[in-house]
C-alpha positions, 0 to 999 in steps of 0.5 A: 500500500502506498501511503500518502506522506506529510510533513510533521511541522515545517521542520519535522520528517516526513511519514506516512499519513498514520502512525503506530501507537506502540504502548499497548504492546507492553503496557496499561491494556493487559497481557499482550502476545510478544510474537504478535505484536513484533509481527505487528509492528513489520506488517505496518512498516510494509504498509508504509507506516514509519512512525513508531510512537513509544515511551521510555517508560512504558513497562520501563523500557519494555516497549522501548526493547520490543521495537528495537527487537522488531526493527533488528528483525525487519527487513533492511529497507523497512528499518531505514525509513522507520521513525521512531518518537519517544516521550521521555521524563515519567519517573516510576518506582519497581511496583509500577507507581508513578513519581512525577516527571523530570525535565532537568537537562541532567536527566534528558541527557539521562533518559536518551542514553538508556533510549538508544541503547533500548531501542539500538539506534544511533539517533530518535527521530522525535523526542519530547518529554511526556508531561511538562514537569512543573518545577523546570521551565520548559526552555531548558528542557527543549534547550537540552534536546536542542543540543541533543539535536546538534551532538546527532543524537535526536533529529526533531524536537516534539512536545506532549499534553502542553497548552498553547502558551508552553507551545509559544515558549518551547517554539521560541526556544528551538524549533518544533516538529510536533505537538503529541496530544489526544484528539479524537472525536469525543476529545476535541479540547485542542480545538480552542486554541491548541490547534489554532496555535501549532498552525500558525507556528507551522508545528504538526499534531500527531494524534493519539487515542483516536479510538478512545483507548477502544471506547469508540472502535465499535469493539468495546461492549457494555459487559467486557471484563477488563483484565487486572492493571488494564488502564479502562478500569479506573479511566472515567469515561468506562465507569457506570453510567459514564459508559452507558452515555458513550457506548449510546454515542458509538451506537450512533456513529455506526448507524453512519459507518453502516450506511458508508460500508466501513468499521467504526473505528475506520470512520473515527479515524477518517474523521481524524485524517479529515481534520487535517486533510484540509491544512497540509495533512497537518495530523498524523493519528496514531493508531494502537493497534496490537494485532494485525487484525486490528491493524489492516482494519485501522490501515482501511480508513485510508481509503474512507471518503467523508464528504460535507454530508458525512461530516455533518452527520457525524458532528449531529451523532457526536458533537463537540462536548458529547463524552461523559467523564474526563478522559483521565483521572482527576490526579492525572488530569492535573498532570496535564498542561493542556487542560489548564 
């Protein structure tokens, strides 16, 4: 499959027009099959899928030494164009306790060490730190991975979950690829003035949970047993009645996927695609595909057309707004820069 490619920020690489959201392979979803998920990330870089997101911190390093393990085993061509984006600065404990984050240059300079050992690479073509730490300002954090940059050891600058005013201050520091934050259609808070913001400093979005962790993909049924450590279980918007509500959104949009011949989760990523698609491609969703299946049934919404009509309708099924609970705990939510 030939994909079509854009620009993450003016001066970010180029990818194809979606992205693999690797941490379900590892992390806060449940058990994962370690062959499957390596067979996974070779059949999205035969698809044309470059961009692999991960964090150091995912599974503590886990995630990181999958990748690297799938990228060694690809095919020589497949490994050249692979692109890798890694969010750093979560500090965690041995029984899987969260500690904070770290932006101190000390420890980026800490963090990217351990990465491209993990992931056996010379370089990271995209790296960002994975919440602002609020205790260092953000131009000496971006300040450490731009002279990680000019040594060779990360090609672009990224930033995650900050809000438009960090975004003006990072771009005024050094030069920004992207911006990694939630967006999908029952998570549209950047449009205020998030959005707005990276494109009039030219810095693309790459997108991630654009199924709602599952809640939105057609998959997720009222009754799923979730298994133990599965992040959903203490996530708002899966609890009570807060999951009836958006379960009754979903039931609307697939009245529209049916109508269109496609999945629910291939229209939600569509109508992702589309919010770029008219500003230079300018969002790249990333999907968290962690099988095959699920990846060729994300790879389909390339192919989906929403047209004024389409569009229309949607927003009707699912306005701005329409989700029932926030899309974090409230301790995590306060972590958040881009909700203040």
């Amino acid at each position: 499959m030939n994909l079509p490619t854009r620009t993450l920020g003016t001066t970010g690489p180029r990818t194809a027009a979606l992205g693999l959201g690797c941490m379900g392979m590892s992390a806060l979803y449940g058990e994962s099959d370690r062959t499957e998920s390596i067979a996974t990330i070779h059949a999205a870089l035969d698809a044309g899928v470059t961009l692999l997101d991960t964090g150091d911190f995912y599974a503590m390093g886990h995630n990181e030494m999958l990748i690297g393990e799938a990228l060694r085993s690809a095919p020589a061509a497949a490994r050249a164009h692979a692109l890798t984006s890694v969010k750093f600065g979560a500090l965690r404990d041995p029984d899987g306790g969260w500690s904070g984050y770290d932006g101190r240059p000390e420890a980026v300079r800490n963090f990217v060490a351990y990465s491209l050992q993990r992931l056996g690479v010379d370089h990271i073509d995209v790296y960002r730190i994975a919440r602002l730490d609020p205790d260092v300002p953000i131009e000496e954090t971006v300040g450490a991975i731009a002279e990680l940059v000019e040594k060779g050891h990360v090609r672009h600058i990224g930033l995650s979950e900050v809000g438009a005013e960090t975004i003006r201050r990072a771009a005024a520091t050094a030069p920004i690829s992207d911006l990694q934050i939630e967006y999908s259609l029952i998570s549209r808070g950047i449009e205020d003035t998030i959005l707005p913001t990276t494109r009039e400093l030219g810095i693309g979005i790459t997108a991630y949970g654009v199924l709602s962790r599952g809640l939105i993909s057609g998959h997720y049924t009222r009754d799923r047993q979730l298994a133990p450590g599965d992040f959903r279980s203490f996530s708002p918007r899966f609890q009570g009645e807060n999951l009836d509500h958006n379960l009754n959104l979903v039931d609307q949009l697939r009245k529209i996927a049916e109508q269109k011949g496609v999945s629910v989760a291939q229209i939600a990523i569509a109508w992702v695609l589309s919010r770029g698609s008219q500003h230079d491609n300018d969002i790249v969703p990333l999907i968290g595909a962690r099988s095959r299946t699920r990846l060729t049934e994300a790879l389909g919404a390339l192919d989906v057309t929403l047209d004024e009509a389409d569009l229309a309708a949607i927003e009707e099924a699912v306005p701005a707004g329409a989700a029932a609970g926030d899309r974090y705990a409230a301790a995590q939510m306060a972590d958040l820069d881009s909700e203040r």
